[in-house]
N, C-alpha and C positions, 0 to 999 in steps of 0.2 A: 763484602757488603758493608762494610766501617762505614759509606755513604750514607745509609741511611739512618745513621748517628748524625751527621753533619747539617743532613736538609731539615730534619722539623725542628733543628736547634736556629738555623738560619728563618726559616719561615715563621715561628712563634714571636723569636725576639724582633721581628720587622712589625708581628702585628701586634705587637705591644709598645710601641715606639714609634712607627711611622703614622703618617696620616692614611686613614684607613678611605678616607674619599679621591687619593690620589692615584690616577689612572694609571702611570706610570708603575705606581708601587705593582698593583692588582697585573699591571703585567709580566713585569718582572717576577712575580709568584706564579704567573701560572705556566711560565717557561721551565722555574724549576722544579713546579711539580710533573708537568708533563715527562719532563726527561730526564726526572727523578725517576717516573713510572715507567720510560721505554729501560734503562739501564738497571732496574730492578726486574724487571721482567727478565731479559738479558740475563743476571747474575744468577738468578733466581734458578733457569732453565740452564745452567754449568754448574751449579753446588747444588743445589737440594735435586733434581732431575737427572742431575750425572750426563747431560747433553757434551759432546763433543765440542761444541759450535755456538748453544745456547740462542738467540735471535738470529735468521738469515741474514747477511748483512742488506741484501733489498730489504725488506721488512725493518728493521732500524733503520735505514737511509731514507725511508719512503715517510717513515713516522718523527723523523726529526723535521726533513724538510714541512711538515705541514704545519705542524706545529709550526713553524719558522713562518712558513707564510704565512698563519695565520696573523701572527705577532705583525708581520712587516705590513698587510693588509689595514689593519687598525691603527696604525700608527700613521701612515699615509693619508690614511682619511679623517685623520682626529685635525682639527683646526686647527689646535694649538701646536702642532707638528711642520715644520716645510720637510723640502727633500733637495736644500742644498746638502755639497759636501763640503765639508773645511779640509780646507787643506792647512796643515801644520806649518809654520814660520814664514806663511804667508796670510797678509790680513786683508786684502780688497780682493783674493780669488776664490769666491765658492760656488762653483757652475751648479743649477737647478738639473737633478738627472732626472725630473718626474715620475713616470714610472717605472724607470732604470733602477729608482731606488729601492723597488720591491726585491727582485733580485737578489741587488747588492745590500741588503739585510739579511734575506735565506743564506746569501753564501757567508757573510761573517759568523752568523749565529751557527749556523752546522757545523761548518769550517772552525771555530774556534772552542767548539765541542768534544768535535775529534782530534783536536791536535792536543787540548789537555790530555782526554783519555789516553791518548798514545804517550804522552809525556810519562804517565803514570807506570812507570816501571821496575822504580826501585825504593825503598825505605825514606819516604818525606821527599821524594825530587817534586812530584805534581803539585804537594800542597804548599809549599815552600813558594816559589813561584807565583799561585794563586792565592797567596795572601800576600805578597807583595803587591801583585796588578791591583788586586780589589784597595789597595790601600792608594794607590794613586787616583785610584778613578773615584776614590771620596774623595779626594782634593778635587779632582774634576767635576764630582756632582755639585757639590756643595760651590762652585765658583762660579759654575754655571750659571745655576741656579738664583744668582744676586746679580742682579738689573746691573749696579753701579760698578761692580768688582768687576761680574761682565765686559762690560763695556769698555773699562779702565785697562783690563786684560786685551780688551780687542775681539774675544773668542767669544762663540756663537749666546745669548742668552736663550735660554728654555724656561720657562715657567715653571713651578713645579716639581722639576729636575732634581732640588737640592734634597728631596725625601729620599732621592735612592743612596744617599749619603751613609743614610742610616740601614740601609739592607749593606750595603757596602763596609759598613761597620761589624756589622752583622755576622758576615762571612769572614771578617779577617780576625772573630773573635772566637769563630766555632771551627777556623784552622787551626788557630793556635790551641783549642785545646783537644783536637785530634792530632796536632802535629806533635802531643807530649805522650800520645801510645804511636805513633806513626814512624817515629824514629827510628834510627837502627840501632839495635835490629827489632822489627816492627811487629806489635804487637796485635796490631789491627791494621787493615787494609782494604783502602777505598774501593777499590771494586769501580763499575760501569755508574750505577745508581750514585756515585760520588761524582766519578770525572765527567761525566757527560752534561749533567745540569749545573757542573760550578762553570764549565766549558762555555756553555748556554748562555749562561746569566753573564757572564765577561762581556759576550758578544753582545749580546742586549742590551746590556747599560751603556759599552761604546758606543751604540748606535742612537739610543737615546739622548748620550750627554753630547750627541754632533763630535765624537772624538772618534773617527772612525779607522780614520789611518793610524791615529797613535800609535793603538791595536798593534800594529804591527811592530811597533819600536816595543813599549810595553809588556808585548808577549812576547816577546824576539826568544825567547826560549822554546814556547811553545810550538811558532812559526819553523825553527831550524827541527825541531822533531819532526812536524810535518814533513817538510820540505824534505828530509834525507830519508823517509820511507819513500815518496813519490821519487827521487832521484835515483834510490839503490832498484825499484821495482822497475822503471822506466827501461834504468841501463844495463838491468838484467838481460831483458827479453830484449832490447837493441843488439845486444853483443855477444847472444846466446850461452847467459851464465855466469859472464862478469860482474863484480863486483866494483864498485868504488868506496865502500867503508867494509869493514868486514861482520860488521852485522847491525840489521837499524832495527829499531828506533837507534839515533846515534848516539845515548849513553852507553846500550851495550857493546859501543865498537869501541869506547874508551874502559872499558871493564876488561874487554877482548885485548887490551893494548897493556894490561895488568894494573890499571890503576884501581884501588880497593873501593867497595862500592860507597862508600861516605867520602870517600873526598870527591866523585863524580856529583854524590849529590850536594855537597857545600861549596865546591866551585861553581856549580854550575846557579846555585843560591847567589850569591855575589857577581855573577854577571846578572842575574835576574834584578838585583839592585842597583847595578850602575844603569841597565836599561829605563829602569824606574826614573831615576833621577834624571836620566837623561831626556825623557817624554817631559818631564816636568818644567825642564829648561824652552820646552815649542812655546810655553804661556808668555814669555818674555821675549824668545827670539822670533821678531815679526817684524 
């Protein structure tokens, strides 16, 4: 439960910092407290309750999406919001999804939720990664956010945008100093109440700063953790037991392969950063 170290260090220094009239900020707060609150609950009912199981996965799945929808709801209707999408290194394509885009915010924001959480399995792999992302999506906010950089960039301008610069700041200052007990071998551990709402907040600020695809360059770590549970579970039950990695999440197939748990977690660091860098290169390539 090391999470709930993380979140009221994130949430105090944004309301000491950011502009407290910025809608934006206030939602992005209330994303990571909601799923601060479902993944403590979660943690709560496996350590102190001695639950098996701890939240049904219905009952987590049912209380992130709404949360999610509520988010994607207000944001749709807020004026200062469209529901184009940008597309990355391209600058005259951004198709209006209108209400398509309620959806397509529940699924980033859940979806990028769960895929941290699942990342989170070994000694600094989750926050390592998530203080990378968070550190490009303040270049992101903050670029956004300026009419003329905007513009000059090509990429979408948002009003207002450039305050989540500073929650974004925020969160890659209160990794870094859980990521100095996080370490191997880990003295403290994030837990549900950590990876779910840093999960959250990713998605939501993608979606806010119009970088939604990034997301998937950006998190390309996160996304291949997803991606090889839904692959190994798939072609299980396809082929009555088969395997294609020998155990997912896919760092423990490389642990399973005898590589020592720190170098899985600092290589897999340094892809997380050429990722980085590479999202960063879409503001130029258009």
């Amino acid at each position: 439960m090391g999470g709930s170290i993380i979140i009221p260090v994130i949430m105090v220094s944004t309301l000491l910092w950011a502009d407290p009239t910025n809608i934006y900020i206030w939602l992005v707060m209330f994303v990571i407290f909601c799923f601060g609150l479902i993944g403590f609950a979660d943690d709560y009912l496996k350590t102190i309750r001695r639950s098996s199981h701890g939240l049904s996965i219905k009952s987590k799945f049912s209380l992130q999406v709404l949360v999610a929808l509520t988010v994607a709801i207000i944001l749709y209707c807020y004026s200062g919001f469209d529901s184009r999408l940008n597309l990355p290194f391209f600058k005259t394509i951004a198709p209006d999804l209108g209400l398509l885009y309620i959806p397509l915010t529940i699924f980033i924001i859940v979806g990028a939720s769960n895929a941290v959480n699942l990342t989170d399995g070994l000694d600094g792999l989750a926050i390592g990664p998530v203080i990378v992302a968070f550190t490009s999506y303040l270049a992101f906010a903050y670029l956004a956010g300026h009419v003329k950089i905007a513009s000059y960039l090509q990429i979408p301008y948002v009003a207002g945008v450039g305050e989540l610069s500073v929650l974004c700041g925020s969160v890659v200052g209160a990794g870094l100093g859980f990521l100095w007990y996080n370490s191997y071998p880990a003295e403290v551990f994030m837990g549900d109440v950590g990876s779910l709402p840093l999960g959250a907040v990713l998605g939501t600020v993608a979606v806010i700063t119009k970088q939604e695809l990034v997301l998937i360059l950006v998190g390309g770590i996160f996304v291949v953790e997803a991606l090889s549970v839904i692959f190994q579970v798939g072609f299980f039950k396809m082929t009555g037991g088969q395997r294609i990695f020998r155990m997912a999440p896919i760092h423990h197939h490389f642990e399973l392969k005898g590589w020592p748990e720190s170098k899985v977690t600092v290589r897999f660091w340094i892809i997380a950063i050429i990722l980085a860098l590479m999202s960063i290169s879409t503001l130029k390539l258009r």
